[in-house]
N, C-alpha and C positions, 0 to 999 in steps of 0.2 A: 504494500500500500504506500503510496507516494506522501510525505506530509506537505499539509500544504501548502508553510513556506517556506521557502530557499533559506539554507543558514547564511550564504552568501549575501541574501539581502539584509538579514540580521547584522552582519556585521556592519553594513556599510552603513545602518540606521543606528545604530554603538558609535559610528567616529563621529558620523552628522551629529548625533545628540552632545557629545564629548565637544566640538568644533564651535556648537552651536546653531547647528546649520548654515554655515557660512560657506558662500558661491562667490569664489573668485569673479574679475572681472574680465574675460575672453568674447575673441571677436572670433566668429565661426568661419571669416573668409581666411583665418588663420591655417587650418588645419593644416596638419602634415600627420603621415605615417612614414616614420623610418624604423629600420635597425635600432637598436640602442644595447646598448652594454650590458650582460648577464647580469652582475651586482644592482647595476641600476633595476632591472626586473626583478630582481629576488628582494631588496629591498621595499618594491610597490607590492608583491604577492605575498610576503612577510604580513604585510600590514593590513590589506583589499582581500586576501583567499583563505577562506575559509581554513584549507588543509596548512596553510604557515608553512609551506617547503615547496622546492622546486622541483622536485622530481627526476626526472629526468630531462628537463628540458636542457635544450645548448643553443636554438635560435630566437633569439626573441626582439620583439615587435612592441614600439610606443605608439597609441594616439596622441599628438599635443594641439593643445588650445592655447593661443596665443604664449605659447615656451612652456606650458604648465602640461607636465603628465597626466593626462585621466582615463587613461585605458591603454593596458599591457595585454599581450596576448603571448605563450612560448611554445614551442613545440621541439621537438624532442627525436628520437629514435623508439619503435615498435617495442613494447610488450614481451612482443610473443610474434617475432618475426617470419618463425617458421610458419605457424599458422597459417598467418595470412599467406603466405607465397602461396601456399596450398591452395587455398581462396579464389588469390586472382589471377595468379599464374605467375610465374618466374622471372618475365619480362617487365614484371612492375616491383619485383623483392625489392629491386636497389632503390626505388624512387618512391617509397613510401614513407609517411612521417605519420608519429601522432600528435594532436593538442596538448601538452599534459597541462599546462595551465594557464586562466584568464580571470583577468581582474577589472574592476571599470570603479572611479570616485563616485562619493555620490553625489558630487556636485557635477558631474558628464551628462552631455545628453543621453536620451533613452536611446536612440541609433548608434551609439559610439563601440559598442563591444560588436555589432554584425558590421558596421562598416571598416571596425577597426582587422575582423577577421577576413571579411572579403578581401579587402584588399594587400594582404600581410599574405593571402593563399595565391593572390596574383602574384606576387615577388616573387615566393617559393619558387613556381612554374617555372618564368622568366627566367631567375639568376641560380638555381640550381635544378631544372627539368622532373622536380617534383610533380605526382600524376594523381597520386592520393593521401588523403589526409583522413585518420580517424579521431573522432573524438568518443570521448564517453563522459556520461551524468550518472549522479548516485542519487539512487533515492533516498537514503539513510540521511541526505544532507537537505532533501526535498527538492532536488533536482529533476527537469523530465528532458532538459533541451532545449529551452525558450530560445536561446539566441540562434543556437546549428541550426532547429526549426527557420531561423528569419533568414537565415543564410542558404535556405533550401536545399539544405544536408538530405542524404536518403537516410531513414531510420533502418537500422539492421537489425532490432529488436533487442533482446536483452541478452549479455554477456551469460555465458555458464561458466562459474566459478570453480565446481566441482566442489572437491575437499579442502580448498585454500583455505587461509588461514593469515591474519596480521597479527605482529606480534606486541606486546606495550611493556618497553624493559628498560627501567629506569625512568618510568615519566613520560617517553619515548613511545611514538607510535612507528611501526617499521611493517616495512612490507616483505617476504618471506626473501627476496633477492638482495635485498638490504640488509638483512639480520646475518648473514654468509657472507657478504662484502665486509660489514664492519666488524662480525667478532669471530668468522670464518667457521661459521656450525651453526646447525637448527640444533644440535642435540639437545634433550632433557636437562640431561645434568648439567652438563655443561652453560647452559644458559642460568639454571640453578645457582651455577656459582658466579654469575653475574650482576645476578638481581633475584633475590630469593623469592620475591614476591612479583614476579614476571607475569605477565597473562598473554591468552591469545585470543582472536576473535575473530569468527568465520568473515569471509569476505564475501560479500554480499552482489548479486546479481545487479550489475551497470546497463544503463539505458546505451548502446551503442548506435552512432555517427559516421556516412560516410561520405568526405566529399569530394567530388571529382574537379582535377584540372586536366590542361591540356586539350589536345583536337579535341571535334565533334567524333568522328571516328575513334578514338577512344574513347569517349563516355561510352557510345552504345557499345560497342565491346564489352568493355565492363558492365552494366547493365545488363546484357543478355548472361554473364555469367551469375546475376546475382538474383533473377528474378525471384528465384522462390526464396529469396531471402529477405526480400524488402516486406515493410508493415505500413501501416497507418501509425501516423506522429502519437504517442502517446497525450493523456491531456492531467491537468489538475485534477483532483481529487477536491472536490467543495465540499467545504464546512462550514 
């Protein structure tokens, strides 16, 4: 069951309440989207993202309004690489990315995270022959998609998790490929002796995102590989 509101928006009504509700003074014939510096993005998604980490992201994308940041967007390397090759075939392995994460102020306009992703996924294309892009939403966080939806993402329905598993060791929430990169073992014990009181917590079924660049002849390509995979956009749940 989806909740019905975004922790994402939670936060951003926590800095506005904090701030005061205070809307800088920006001139919209201003904008730009560029590149900007990882730190500078980990710093806004620290603050704007719900999850406070970067993930794996390495490319990342500002909106500015007259010099002032109000929407990051980053994207990253695959998941679960192999999967997808399987997917959509071996000719697009190398030219896939995923979103791992996006943030927008709350003093941004409501258009500024689909404008800011449209056109961050034209770059990809263009300056690295990027052909797809996945994203995913959790519901856990009251996510369905709002923005992919504006960006006219295809819905691929819901991730299957299987037996996954995150872990929270030291305070620390860590995903299972994280917990092996920094203390190099899932084992029992051995996390035992890290943090005696460690937990784990199933990882839960994500709304998945898929969005195409590139030719026309490549979209339908891909499309025809995915028909029986595509859904209807999920919606809210009203309360």
């Amino acid at each position: 069951m989806t909740i019905s509101t975004c922790w994402q928006y939670k936060v951003k009504q926590d800095i506005s309440c904090r701030e005061g509700s205070f809307i800088p003074d920006y001139d919209i014939a201003s904008l730009k989207i560029i590149p900007i510096p990882w730190d500078m993005a980990r710093d806004f998604i620290v603050t704007y993202e719900w999850v406070g980490n970067m993930g794996t992201s390495k490319y990342c994308y500002g909106l500015f309004l007259s010099d002032k940041l109000a929407s990051v967007v980053c994207y990253g390397p695959l998941v679960a690489p192999t999967h997808y090759a399987r997917i959509f075939g071996k000719a697009y392995s190398k030219s896939i990315l995923q979103l791992c994460r996006g943030a927008t102020t709350y003093w941004a306009p409501k258009w500024a995270p689909s404008k800011l992703i449209s056109t961050s996924l034209k770059i990809l294309n263009h300056s690295m022959g990027i052909r797809l892009v996945l994203g995913y939403a959790d519901p856990i966080a009251g996510e369905i998609g709002t923005i992919y939806q504006a960006c006219n993402a295809l819905y691929l329905g819901k991730t299957d998790p299987g037996r996954g598993k995150k872990y929270i060791i030291n305070g620390h929430l860590y995903d299972p490929r994280k917990v092996h990169k920094k203390f190099g073992t899932r084992a029992h014990i051995k996390l035992l002796e890290i943090d005696a009181n460690y937990k784990t917590l199933p990882i839960a079924a994500k709304h998945r995102y898929l969005f195409f660049l590139g030719s026309k002849q490549e979209r339908n390509e891909i499309k025809e590989k995915l028909t029986s995979l595509v859904f209807e956009y999920p919606k809210r749940d009203i309360v």
